[in-house]
C-alpha positions in Angstrom: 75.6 -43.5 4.4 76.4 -45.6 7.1 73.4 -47.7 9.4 73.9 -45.1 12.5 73.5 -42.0 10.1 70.1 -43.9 8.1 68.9 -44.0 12.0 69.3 -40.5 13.0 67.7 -39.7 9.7 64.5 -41.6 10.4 64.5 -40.6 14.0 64.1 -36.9 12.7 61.5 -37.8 10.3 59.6 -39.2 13.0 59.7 -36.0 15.7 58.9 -33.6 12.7 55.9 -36.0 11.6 55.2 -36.7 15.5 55.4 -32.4 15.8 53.0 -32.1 12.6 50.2 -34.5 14.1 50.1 -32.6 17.9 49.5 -29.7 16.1 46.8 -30.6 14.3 45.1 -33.1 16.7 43.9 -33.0 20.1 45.1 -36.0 22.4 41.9 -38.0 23.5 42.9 -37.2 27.1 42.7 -33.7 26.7 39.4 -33.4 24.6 36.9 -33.1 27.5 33.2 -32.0 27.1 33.9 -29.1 28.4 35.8 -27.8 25.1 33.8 -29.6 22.8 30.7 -27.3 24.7 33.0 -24.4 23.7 33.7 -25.0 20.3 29.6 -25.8 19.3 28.9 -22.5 21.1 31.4 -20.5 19.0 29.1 -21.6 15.8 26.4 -21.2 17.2 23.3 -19.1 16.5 21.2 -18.2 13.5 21.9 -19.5 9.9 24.3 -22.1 11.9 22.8 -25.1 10.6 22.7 -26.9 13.7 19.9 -28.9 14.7 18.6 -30.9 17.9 16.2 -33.5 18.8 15.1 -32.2 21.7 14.2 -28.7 23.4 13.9 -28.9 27.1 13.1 -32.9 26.8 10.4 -32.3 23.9 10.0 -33.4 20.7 9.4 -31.1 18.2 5.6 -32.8 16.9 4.6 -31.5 20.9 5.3 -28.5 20.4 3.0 -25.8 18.5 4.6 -23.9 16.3 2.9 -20.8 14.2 0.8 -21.6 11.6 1.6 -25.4 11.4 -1.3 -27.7 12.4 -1.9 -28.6 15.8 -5.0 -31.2 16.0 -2.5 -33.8 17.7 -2.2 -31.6 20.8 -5.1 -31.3 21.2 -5.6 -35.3 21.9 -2.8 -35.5 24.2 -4.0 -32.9 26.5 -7.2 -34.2 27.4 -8.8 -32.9 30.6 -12.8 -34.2 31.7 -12.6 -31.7 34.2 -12.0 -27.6 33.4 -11.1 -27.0 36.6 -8.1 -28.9 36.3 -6.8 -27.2 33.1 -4.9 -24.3 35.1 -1.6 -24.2 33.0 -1.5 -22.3 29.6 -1.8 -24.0 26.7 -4.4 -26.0 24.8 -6.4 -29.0 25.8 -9.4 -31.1 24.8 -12.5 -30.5 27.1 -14.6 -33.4 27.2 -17.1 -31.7 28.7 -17.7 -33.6 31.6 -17.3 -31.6 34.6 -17.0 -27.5 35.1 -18.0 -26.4 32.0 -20.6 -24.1 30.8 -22.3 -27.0 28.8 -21.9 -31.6 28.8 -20.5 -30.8 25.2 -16.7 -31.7 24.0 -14.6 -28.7 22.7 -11.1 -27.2 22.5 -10.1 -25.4 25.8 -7.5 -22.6 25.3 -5.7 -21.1 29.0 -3.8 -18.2 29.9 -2.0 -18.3 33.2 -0.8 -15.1 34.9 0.3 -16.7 38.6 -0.2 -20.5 38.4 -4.0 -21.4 40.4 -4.9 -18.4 40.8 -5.1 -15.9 37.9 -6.6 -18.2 35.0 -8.5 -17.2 31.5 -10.3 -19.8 30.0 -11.7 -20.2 26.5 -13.6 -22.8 25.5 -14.9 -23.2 21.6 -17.6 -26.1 21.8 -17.0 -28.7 18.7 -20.6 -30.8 19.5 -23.4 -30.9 17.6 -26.3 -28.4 19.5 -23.9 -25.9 20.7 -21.6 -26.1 17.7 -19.5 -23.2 17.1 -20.5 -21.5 20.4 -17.7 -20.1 22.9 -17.4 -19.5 26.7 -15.2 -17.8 28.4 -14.7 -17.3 32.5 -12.0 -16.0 34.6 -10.6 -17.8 37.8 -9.5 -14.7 40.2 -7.8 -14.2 43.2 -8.0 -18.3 43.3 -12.0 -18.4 43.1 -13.5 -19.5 39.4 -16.3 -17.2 38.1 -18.8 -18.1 36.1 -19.6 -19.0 32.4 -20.4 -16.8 30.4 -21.2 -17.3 26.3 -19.8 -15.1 23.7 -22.7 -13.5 21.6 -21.4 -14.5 17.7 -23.0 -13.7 13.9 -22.7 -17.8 13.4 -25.2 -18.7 16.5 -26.8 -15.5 17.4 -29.7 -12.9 15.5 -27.3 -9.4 14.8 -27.7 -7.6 17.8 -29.7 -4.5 18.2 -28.4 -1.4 17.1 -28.4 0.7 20.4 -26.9 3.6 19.1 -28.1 6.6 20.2 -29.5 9.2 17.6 -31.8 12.6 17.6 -34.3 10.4 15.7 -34.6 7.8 17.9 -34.1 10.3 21.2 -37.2 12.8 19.5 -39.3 9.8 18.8 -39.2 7.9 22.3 -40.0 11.9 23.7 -43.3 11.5 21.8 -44.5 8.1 23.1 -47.3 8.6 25.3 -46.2 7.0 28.9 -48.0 6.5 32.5 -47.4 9.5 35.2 -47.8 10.0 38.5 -48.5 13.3 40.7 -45.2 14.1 40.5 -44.2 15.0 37.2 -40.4 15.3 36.1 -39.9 17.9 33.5 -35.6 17.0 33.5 -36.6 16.0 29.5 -39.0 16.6 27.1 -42.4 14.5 26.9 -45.7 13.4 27.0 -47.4 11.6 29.9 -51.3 10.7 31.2 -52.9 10.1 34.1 -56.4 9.0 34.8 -57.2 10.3 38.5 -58.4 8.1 41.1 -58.8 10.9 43.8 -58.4 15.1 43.5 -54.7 15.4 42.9 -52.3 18.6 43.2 -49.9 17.6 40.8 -45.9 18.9 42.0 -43.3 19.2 39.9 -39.2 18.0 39.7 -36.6 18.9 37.4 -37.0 22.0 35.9 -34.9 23.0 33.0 -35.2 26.5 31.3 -37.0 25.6 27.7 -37.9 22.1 28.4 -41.5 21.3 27.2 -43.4 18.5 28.6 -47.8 18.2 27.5 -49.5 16.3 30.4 -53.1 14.8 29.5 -55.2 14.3 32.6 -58.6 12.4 32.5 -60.8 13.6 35.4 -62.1 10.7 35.8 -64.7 12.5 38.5 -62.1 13.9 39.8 -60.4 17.4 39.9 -56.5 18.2 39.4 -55.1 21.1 40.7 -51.4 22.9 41.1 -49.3 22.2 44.2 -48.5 26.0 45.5 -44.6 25.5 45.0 -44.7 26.5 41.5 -45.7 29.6 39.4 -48.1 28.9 36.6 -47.9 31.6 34.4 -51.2 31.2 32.8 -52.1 32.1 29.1 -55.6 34.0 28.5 -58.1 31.4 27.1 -56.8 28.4 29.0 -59.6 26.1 30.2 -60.6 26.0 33.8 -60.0 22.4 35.3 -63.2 20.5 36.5 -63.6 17.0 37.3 -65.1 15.5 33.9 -63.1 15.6 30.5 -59.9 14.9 29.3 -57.0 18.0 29.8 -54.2 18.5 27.9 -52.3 20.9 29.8 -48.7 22.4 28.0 -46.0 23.2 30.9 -42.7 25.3 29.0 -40.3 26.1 31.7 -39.2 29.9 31.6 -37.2 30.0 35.2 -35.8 27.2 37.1 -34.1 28.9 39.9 -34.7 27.0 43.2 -37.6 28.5 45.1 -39.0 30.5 42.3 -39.4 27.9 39.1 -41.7 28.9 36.7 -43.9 27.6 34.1 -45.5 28.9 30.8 -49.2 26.8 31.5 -52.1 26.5 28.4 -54.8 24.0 29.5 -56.9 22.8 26.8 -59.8 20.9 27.0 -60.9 17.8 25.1 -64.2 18.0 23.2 
């Protein structure tokens, strides 16, 4: 082989070697960000392995993530005044200004329209008020008041208010003060010593409601106010103006304008 056929030979090694590395390699002039953005996007997403250092300029030890501890952001959200804490997320109250108590504690906030709707919660961390919580509610741009969470850790158990047939019948048979207008809407007892003759009137009839009315003379004399039947029983006492009366009103008609009452006066001995 003669020296121009060795040339040609190595020139055509050199194109097919020169063909083999342009299609494997990008030139540096045409790898712009702009395809390198393209390829990292086609791999991207869960299980991808890819990792950053940074979301939206923060680190990841700022930001709180579920069930990991979070005492540090605490410390770097400091506010002495509540009033300035008006973006959600959690902060260290020092207790300074605008809060419910001069006590240090952890300040959580819940914005719905920024200064204006706020929720604050506030769990006190000081010795004195340890353990207690506040909350208040800025609205419509105006902060309300504090108010403190009733808890088993700071608080007696609250009374059971329920509402039973026990409790109902034994309030009905406590004794309480009257006037001359008696309201028969519920079953009772109630006493009145008179000052003066009274005509007692009555309100609030319902059929079958009971109510026994005690009435101490006093030197005075109780009567009936016209508006009312008094169906009386035979034996009832006559009412006089010395001695204690116990006097059993049953309602047996309540139609307006022509109410009606079963009536036994008794006298005390």
């Amino acid at each position: 082989m003669n020296l121009i056929e060795r040339l040609e030979n190595l020139a055509s090694r050199i194109a097919q070697e020169i063909k083999s590395v342009k299609s494997n390699y990008l030139l540096a002039q045409v790898y712009s960000a702009d395809d390198v953005l393209t390829k990292v996007k086609s791999v991207d997403g869960p299980n991808s392995g890819l990792d950053a250092d940074l979301l939206d300029g923060k680190h990841a030890s700022e930001l709180l993530i579920c069930g990991v501890n979070s005492t540090s952001l605490y410390s770097d959200n400091v506010v002495t005044d509540a009033n300035n804490a008006t973006k959600s997320g959690f902060y260290y109250f020092t207790g300074a200004t605008n809060g419910p108590v001069a006590k240090y504690g952890h300040l959580h906030v819940t914005t719905s329209w920024p200064n204006t709707w706020i929720n604050q919660l506030l769990f006190i961390q000081e010795d004195g008020q340890y353990g207690k919580t506040y909350i208040r509610k800025k609205i419509n741009g105006t902060w309300g008041a504090w108010f403190r969470i009733l808890d088993g850790f700071n608080d007696s158990p609250l009374t059971d208010g329920s509402v039973s047939y026990a409790r109902v019948s034994s309030a009905l048979k406590q004794k309480g003060t009257i006037s001359a207008s008696v309201d028969l809407s519920a079953s009772g007892i109630g006493e009145m010593t008179l000052s003066a003759n009274t005509a007692f009137t009555f309100t609030g009839f319902e059929v079958n409601k009971s109510f026994l009315l005690i009435i101490v003379a006093n030197g005075f004399t109780p009567s009936w106010a016209a508006a009312v039947k008094h169906i009386a029983v035979e034996g009832n006492a006559s009412f006089a103006n010395s001695g204690t009366f116990y006097v059993s009103l049953t309602c047996i008609d309540a139609t307006s304008g022509s109410e009606k009452l079963l009536t036994v006066i008794m006298k005390g001995v």
